[in-house]
C-alpha positions in Angstrom: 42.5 -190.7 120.0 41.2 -187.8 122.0 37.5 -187.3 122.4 35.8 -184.5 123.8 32.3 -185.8 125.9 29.3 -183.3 125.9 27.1 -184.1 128.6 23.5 -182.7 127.6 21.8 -182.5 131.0 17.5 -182.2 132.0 17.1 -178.7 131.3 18.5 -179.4 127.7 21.5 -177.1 128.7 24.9 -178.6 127.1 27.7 -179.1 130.1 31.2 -179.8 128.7 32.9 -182.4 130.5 36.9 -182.4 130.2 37.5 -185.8 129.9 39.4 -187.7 127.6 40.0 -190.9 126.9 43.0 -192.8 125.5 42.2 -196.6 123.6 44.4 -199.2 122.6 44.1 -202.6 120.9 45.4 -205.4 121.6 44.1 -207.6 119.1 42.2 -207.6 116.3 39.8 -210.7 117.0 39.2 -209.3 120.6 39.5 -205.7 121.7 40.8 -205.9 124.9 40.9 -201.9 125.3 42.6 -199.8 128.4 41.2 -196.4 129.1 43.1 -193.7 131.3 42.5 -190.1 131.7 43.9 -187.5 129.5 46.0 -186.2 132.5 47.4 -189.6 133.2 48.6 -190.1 129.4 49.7 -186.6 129.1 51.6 -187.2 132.5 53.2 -190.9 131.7 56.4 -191.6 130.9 56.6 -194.7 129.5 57.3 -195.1 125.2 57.0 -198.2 123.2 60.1 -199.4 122.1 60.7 -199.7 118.6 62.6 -203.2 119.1 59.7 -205.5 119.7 56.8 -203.2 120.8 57.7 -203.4 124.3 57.0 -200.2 126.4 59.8 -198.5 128.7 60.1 -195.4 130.9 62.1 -192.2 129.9 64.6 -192.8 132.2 65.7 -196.5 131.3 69.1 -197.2 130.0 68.6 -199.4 127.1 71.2 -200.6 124.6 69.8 -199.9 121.2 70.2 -203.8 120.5 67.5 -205.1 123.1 64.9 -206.9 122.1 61.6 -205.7 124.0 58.7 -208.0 123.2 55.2 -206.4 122.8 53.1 -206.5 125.9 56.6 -206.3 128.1 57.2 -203.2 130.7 60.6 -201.7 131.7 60.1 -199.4 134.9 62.2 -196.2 136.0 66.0 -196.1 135.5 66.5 -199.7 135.1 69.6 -200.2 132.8 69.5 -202.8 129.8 72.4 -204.3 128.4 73.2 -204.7 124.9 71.6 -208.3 123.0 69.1 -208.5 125.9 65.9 -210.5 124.9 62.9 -209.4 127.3 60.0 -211.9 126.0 56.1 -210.5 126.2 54.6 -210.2 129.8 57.8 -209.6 131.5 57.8 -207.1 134.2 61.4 -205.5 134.7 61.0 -203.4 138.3 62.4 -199.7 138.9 66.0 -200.0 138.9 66.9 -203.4 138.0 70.0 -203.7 135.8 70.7 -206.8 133.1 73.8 -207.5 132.0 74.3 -208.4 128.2 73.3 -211.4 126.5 70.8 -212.3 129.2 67.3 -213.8 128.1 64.0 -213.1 130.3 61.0 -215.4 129.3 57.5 -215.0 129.1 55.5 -213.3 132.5 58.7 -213.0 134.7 59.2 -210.4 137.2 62.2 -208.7 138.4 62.5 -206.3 141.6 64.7 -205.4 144.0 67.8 -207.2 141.8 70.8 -207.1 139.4 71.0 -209.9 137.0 74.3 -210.5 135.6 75.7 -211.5 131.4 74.4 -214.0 129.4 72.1 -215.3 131.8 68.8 -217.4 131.2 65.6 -216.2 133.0 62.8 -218.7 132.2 58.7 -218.4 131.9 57.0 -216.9 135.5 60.2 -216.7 137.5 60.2 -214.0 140.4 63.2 -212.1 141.7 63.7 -209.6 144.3 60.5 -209.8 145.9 60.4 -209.4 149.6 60.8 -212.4 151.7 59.0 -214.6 154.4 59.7 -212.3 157.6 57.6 -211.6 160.5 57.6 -211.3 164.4 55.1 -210.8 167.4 55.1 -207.5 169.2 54.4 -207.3 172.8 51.2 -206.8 171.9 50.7 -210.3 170.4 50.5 -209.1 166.7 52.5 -210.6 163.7 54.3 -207.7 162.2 56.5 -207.8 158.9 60.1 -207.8 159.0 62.0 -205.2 156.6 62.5 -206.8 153.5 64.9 -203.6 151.8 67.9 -205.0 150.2 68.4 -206.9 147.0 69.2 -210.1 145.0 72.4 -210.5 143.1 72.4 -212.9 139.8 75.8 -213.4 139.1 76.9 -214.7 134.9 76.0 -217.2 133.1 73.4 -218.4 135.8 70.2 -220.2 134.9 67.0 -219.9 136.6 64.1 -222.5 135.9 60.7 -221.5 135.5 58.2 -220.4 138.5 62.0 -220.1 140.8 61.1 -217.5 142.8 64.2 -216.0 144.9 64.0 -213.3 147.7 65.6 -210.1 148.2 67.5 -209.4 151.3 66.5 -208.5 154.7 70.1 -208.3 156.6 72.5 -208.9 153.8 71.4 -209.3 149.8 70.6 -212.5 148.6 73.0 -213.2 146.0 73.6 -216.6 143.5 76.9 -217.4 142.4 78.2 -217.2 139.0 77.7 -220.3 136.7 75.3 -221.6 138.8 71.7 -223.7 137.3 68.4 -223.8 139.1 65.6 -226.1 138.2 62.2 -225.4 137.9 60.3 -224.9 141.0 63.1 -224.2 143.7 62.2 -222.1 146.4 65.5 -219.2 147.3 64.9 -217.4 151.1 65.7 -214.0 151.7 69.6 -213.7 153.0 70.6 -216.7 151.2 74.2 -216.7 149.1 74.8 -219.4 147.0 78.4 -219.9 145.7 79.7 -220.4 141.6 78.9 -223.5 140.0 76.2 -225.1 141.9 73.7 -226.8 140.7 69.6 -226.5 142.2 67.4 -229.9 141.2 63.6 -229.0 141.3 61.4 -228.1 144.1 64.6 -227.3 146.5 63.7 -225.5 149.3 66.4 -223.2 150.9 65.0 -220.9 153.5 66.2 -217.9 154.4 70.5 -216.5 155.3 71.8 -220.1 154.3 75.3 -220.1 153.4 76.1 -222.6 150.4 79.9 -222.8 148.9 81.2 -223.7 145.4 79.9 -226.7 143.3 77.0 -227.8 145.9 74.7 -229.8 144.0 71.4 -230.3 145.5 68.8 -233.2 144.2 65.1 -232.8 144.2 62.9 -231.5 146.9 66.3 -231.2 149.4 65.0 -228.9 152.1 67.9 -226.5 153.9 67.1 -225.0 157.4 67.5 -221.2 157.6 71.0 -220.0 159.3 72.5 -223.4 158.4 76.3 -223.7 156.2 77.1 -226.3 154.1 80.9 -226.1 152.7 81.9 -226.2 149.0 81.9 -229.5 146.6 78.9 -231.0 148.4 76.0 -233.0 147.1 72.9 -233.7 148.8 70.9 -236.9 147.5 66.9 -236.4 146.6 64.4 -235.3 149.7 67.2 -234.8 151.7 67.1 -232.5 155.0 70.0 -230.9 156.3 69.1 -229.4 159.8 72.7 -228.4 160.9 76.1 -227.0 159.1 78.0 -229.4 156.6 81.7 -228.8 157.0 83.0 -231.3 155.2 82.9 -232.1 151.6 81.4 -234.9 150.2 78.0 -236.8 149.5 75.3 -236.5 152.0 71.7 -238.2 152.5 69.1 -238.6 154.6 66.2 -237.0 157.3 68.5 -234.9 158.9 71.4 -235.1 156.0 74.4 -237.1 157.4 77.3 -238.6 155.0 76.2 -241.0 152.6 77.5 -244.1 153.4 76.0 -243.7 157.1 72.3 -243.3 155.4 72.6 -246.2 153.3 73.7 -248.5 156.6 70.6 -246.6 158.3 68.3 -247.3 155.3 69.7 -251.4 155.3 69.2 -251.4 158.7 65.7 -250.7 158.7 65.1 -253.0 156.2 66.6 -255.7 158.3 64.3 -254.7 161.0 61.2 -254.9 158.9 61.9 -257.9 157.6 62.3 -259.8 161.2 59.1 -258.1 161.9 57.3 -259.6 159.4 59.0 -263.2 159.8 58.5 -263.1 163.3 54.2 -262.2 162.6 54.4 -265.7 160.4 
């Protein structure tokens, strides 16, 4: 509602004052109001969507059949597909595109990003933000590295919640399609991930790794940057792989090396422990 303040000053003269004010509530056991001026509302370009109560920008595609949850935002000319549920507190960036089907949960953001059909976005997962890139000038000061391309979600890919993945630097970071990410994994900028794979939580992949098809990685496995591992490899929990994995097959260890080589590494040492302690008696 538009009110018009007078403003009586000393003298007792009346000054109009041409601002207005703009009030909405939230609730009704708390007000929780927000209060732009006139020129701002008058100026904005953003519409509440009549499917859900979510608010969008003039220039957004949207398919008549998304769902927009109330307290969810849709920035400039990002495009919606058709059956696409964005749940309350989702933030969808300028020119982000979802494919049909998909599902985005509660206080996710997406930047910088394409997210592909039938896809499942859980709670406070973060896409497209700009990666972990910086250098020393000359001058002995850290600068920031471009971060300026994007991440690609293929279909039918599910992220877990709080997953954050980067946007590119150098090429865009891009997940495969089919693929399913745990809670809690970490995705550098540059990184491609092939079809199929599957991310157990609190991976760590930094940044331009090169994974193929059906990689299956256990919890907290940690991946060097610039390192390739080839297609239909797994990688047991806390795993480390330091260099490129050409081979299929299982792998374990601090640094990853085939499986049945850690286990003879792992017996070994408990051979060694165990004369140590028998020789101390």
């Amino acid at each position: 509602m538009a009110i018009v303040v007078k403003i009586k000053n000393i003298t007792g003269s009346i000054a109009r004052v041409g601002a207005r004010y703009s009030v909405r509530n939230f609730s009704d056991d708390q007000t929780n109001s927000r209060v732009s001026r006139s020129e701002d509302c008058t100026q904005s370009e953003f519409r509440k969507w009549g499917n859900g109560g979510g608010f969008i920008h003039k220039s957004a595609q949207i398919d008549p059949t998304a769902l927009i949850e109330i307290g969810a935002v849709v920035h400039p000319k990002s495009v919606l597909g058709a059956n696409v549920h964005i749940q309350s507190g989702a933030v969808i960036g300028p020119a982000v595109t979802i494919g049909h089907s998909t599902k985005v949960g509660y206080n996710t953001a997406l930047s910088n990003c394409s997210i592909g059909d039938s896809c499942i976005i859980r709670n406070g997962a973060c896409i497209g933000q700009d990666g972990f890139g910086f250098f020393v000038d000359d001058q002995g000061n850290m600068l920031k590295k471009p971060q300026e391309l994007h991440a690609r979600i293929g279909n039918h890919v599910e992220i877990g919640a709080n997953t954050c993945i980067d946007r590119g630097s150098w090429r865009d970071t891009s997940i495969g399609d089919h693929t399913k990410i745990d809670n809690l994994v970490q995705i550098g900028h540059n990184a491609v991930i092939g079809k199929s794979c599957m991310l157990c939580g609190q991976a760590g992949i930094a940044g331009s790794v090169t994974m193929g098809d059906y990689v299956t990685l256990g919890g907290k496995v940690a991946i060097r940057d610039h390192v390739s591992i080839s297609s239909k490899v797994r990688l047991a929990a806390n795993s480390c792989v330091t260099k490129d994995i050409r081979e299929p097959g299982d792998y374990g260890g601090f640094p990853a090396v085939p499986v049945r080589e850690w286990r003879r590494q792992v017996a070994s040492q408990r051979l060694n422990l165990k004369k140590g302690d028998s020789q101390e008696i």
